[in-house]
N, C-alpha and C positions, 0 to 999 in steps of 0.2 A: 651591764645596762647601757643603752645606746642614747646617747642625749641628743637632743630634738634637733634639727636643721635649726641654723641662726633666723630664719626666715618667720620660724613658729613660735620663738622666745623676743619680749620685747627687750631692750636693751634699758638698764635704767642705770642710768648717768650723774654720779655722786659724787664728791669730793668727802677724801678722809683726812680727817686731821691725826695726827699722831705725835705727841711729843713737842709740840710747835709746829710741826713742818706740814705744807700743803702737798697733796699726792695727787698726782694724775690721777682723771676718770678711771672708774672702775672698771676693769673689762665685766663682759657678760657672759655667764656659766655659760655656751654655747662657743666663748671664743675660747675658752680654756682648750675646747677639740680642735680647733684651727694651730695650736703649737704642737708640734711633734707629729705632723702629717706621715712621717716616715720616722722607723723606727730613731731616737737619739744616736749621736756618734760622736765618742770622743773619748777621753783619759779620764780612770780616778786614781786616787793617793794609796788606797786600799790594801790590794795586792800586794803593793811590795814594802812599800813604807811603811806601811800599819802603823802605830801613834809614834813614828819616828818623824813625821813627814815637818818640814816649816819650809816658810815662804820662797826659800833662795830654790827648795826640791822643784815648785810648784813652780817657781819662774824657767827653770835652768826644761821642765818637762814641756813646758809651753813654747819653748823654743827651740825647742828638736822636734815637737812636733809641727810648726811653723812651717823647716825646714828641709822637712827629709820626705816628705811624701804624702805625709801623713793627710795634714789641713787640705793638698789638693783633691785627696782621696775622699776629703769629708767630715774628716775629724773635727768637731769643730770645739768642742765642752773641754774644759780644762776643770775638774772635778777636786775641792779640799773634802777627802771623808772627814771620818772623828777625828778630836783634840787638838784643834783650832781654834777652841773657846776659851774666853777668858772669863773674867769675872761683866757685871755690868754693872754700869755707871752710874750717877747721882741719879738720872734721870731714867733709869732703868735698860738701857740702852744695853745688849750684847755689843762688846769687845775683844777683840782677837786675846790670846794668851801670848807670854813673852817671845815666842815664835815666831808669830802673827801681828806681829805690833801695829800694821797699819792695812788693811783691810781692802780699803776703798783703793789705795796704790796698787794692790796686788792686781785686783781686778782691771784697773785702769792699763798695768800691763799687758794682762793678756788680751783685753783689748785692741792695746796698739797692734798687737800681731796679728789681728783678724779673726781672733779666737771669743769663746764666750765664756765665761766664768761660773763655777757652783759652789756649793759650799753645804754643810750637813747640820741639821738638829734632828729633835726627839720630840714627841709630843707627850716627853713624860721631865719628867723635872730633872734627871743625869742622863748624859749620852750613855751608852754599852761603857765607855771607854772611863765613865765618872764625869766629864764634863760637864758645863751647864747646859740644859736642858729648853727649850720654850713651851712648858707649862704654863701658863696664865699669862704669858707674854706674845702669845700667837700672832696679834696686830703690829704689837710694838717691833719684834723683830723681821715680819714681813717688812715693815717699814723702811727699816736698816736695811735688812736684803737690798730691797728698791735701789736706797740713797748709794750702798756700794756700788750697785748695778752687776749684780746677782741676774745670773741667766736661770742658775740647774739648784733644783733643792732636792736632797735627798732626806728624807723626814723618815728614821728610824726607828722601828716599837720600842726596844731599849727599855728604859726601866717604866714603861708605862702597862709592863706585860701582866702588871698583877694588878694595875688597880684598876682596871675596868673590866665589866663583864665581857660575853662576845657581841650580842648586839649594840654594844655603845660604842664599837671602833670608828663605825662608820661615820657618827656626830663628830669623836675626836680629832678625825684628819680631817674632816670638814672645814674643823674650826680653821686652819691651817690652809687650807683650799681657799673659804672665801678671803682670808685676808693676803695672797699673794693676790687675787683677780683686785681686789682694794684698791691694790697698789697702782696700779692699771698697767704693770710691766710684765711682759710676756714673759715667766719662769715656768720651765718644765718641771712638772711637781712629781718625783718619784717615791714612791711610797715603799719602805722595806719592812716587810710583817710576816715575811715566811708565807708558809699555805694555813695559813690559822684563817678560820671564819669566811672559806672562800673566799678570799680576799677579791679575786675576778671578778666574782658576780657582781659586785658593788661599788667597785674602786673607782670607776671610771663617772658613774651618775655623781659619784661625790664632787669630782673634778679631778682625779688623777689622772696621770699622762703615764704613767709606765708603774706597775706594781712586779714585786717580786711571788716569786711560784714556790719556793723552797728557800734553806736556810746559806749561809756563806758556804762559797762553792772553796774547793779547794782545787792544789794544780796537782791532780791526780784523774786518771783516765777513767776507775770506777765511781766516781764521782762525778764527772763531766758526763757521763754515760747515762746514769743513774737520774741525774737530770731532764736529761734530753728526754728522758720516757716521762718524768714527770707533766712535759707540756703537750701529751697525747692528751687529745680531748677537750684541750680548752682553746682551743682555736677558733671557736666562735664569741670568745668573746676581747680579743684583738681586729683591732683595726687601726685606720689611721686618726690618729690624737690620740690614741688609747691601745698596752702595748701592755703583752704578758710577756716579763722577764726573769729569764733564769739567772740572772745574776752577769758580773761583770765577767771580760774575758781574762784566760790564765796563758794565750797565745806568749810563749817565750818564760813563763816561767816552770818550776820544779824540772823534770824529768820525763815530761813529755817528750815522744819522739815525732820528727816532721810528719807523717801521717797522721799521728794525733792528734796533732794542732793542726790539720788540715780538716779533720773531722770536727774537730772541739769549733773550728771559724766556720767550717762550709754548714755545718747542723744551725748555730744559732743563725745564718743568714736565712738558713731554709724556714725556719722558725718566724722568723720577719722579730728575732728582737733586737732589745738595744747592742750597741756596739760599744762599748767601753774599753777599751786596754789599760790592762792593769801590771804592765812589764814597766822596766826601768827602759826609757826611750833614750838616756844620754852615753852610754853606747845602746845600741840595737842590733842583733843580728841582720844581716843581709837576708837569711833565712827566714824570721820574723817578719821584720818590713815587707818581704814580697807575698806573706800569708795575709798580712791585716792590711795590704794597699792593693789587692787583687782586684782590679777596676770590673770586673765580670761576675764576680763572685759578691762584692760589694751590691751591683746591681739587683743581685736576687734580694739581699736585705732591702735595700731603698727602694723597691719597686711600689708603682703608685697605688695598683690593687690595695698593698697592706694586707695581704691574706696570709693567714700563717700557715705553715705547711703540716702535713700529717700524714702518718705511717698509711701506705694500702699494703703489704706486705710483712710479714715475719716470719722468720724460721730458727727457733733459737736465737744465736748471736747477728744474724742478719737479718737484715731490713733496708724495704725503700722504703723513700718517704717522696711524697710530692708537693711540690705551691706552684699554683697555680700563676703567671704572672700577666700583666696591663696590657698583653701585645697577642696575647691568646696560646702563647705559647707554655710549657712546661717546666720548671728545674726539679729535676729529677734528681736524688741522693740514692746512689748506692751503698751502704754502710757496712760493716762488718767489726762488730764487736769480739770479735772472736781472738784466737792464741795461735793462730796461722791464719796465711794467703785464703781466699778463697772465691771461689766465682759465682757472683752474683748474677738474676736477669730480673730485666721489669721488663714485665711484657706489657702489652700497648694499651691492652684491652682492661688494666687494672689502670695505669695510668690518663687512659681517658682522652687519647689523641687521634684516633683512629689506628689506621693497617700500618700507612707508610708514613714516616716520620726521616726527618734531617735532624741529626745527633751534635751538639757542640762540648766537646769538652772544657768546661770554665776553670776547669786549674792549669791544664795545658794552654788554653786560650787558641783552639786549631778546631776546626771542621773534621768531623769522622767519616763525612759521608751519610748516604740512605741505607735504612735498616726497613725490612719489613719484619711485623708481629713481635717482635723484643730487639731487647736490647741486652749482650752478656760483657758482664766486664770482670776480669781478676780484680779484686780488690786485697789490699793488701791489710795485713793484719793490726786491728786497731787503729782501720784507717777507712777513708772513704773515695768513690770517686760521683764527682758532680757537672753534671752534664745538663745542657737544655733542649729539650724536644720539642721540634715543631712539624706538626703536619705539614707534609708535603700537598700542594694545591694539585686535584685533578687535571 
């Protein structure tokens, strides 16, 4: 669902109390699409930590990403998933766990590094992980988000999976929606629900900024694969403030090989989702680094269109896919899912550029030169190659 230009919605300007505390003006369900114009970019705890993670992980990741490429690159979300929760306070307040002891510092950290801060709950009473939940606290702990200075929320189905019907979702993370706009503090509201109840079709009118297509990815390539077909077809209903995500990146972890995390990074760019790294950044491979800081490749995700890309070709294990990008030109994906090398073409006339075309290779970062009526590339086995085409001007 596409919400109105700010221009059509009036703005109505309220103060919330919560717990004592005065909260900035409300934003207006129209400004909720003015945050995450391009798809999010940054780190969560998830992948690798999973309920291992506390605060020294979260600082010591926020500062190799600072430092190494990452934050120039764009990185900006420094993300705690599940078991971060404590118990809450007299006054009902959410409280970090003995991990998490001080909350508001953590943030105010990664702040000082020019980073932004997130943090996770459930719109059910336990996170997945057992923790506490925001159940009937939806306002109060928006609140807290706020006062920490909470950028990114990632709001999990978790144990809310059985007590609502399918048409009540939408009210549920409602509730949740309107009280971070309350707040009047710009949080990216990422909604994780799986593909239960089309989530797409509705997630964004609620006031989400990025919803998930499928269940927790793994770092396995039939999985990352298996994926990527899942966001055929739903490309109309991404754009910019509002982003269909297949889940975070597995770039550097498991047993992936460098063409599959060339494919696993160049496919979700192609895709316009979010960007999340979910590797341990304090070492990093050189190998890694130069997949998730690829300034070219990056480009196709951040492009200002926000048009997600989608398959014109298949044949078996291969496929192109196209997105269309801001400057009228093409990123073209070559793919090959296959168990050996194999040689792809996109011809021109499916990709929609005209006869003659100028070819950029974005993983090489070099000019191929003019091609007429296709384009043929080896592609290497569970691997891709990703290229931009532009008509050549008569």
């Amino acid at each position: 669902m596409q919400i109105e230009p700010m221009c059509h919605i009036r703005r109505l300007v309220h103060f919330v109390f919560v717990a004592g505390t005065t909260l900035a003006a409300s934003l207006p369900v129209a400004a909720q699409q003015k945050i995450a114009l391009t798809p999010p970019m940054g780190w969560n705890s998830w992948n690798f930590f999973h309920c291992k993670v506390t605060d020294m992980n979260i600082r010591q990741q926020a500062q190799a990403m600072a430092t190494n490429g990452m934050k120039q690159a764009g990185y900006v979300y420094v993300n705690v998933d599940d078991c971060w929760e404590g118990q809450r306070d007299a006054q009902g307040n959410i409280q970090g766990n003995e991990r998490f002891s001080d909350m508001k510092a953590l943030a105010d950290y990664v702040h000082r590094l020019g980073l932004k801060f997130g943090v996770y709950s459930t719109p059910g009473p336990k996170t997945c992980a057992g923790f506490t939940g925001s159940l009937g606290y939806e306002q109060q702990d928006a609140a807290q988000y706020a006062r920490w200075g909470v950028d990114f929320l990632k709001y999990d189905l978790c144990s809310a999976r059985n007590m609502y019907k399918g048409e009540e979702f939408p009210g549920v993370y409602k509730k949740m929606a309107d009280a971070l706009r309350a707040t009047g503090r710009p949080i990216v509201f990422s909604l994780s629900h799986g593909d239960n109840n089309r989530i797409w079709s509705w997630a964004a009118g609620i006031g989400a900024n990025m919803w998930r297509t499928g269940g927790d990815i793994q770092p396995r390539f039939n999985d990352i694969s298996h994926r990527i077909l899942l966001q055929q077809g739903l490309e109309r209903f991404a754009g910019p403030g509002h982003w269909n995500d297949p889940d975070m990146l597995e770039v550097g972890n498991g047993n992936l090989t460098a063409d599959s995390n060339r494919l696993h990074f160049g496919m979700w760019c192609l895709l316009a989702a979010p960007l999340l790294a979910g590797t341990d950044l304090t070492p990093v491979s050189r190998e890694t680094l130069e997949i998730l800081t690829n300034p070219e490749v990056i480009a196709v995700d951040q492009d200002s269109a926000g048009i997600q890309g989608r398959s014109v070709w298949q044949e078996g294990p291969l496929s192109v896919w196209v997105k269309p990008l801001a400057d009228g030109s093409k990123a073209v994906g070559l793919v090959n899912n296959g168990e050996s090398p194999n040689r792809i073409t996109a011809w021109f006339r499916d990709v929609r550029v005209g006869d003659s075309v100028e070819v950029r290779d974005l993983w090489a970062r070099r000019d191929l030169g003019r091609f007429q009526d296709s384009f043929t590339a080896e592609v290497p086995t569970r691997g891709m190659v990703l290229v931009r085409i532009k008509r050549v001007a008569l």
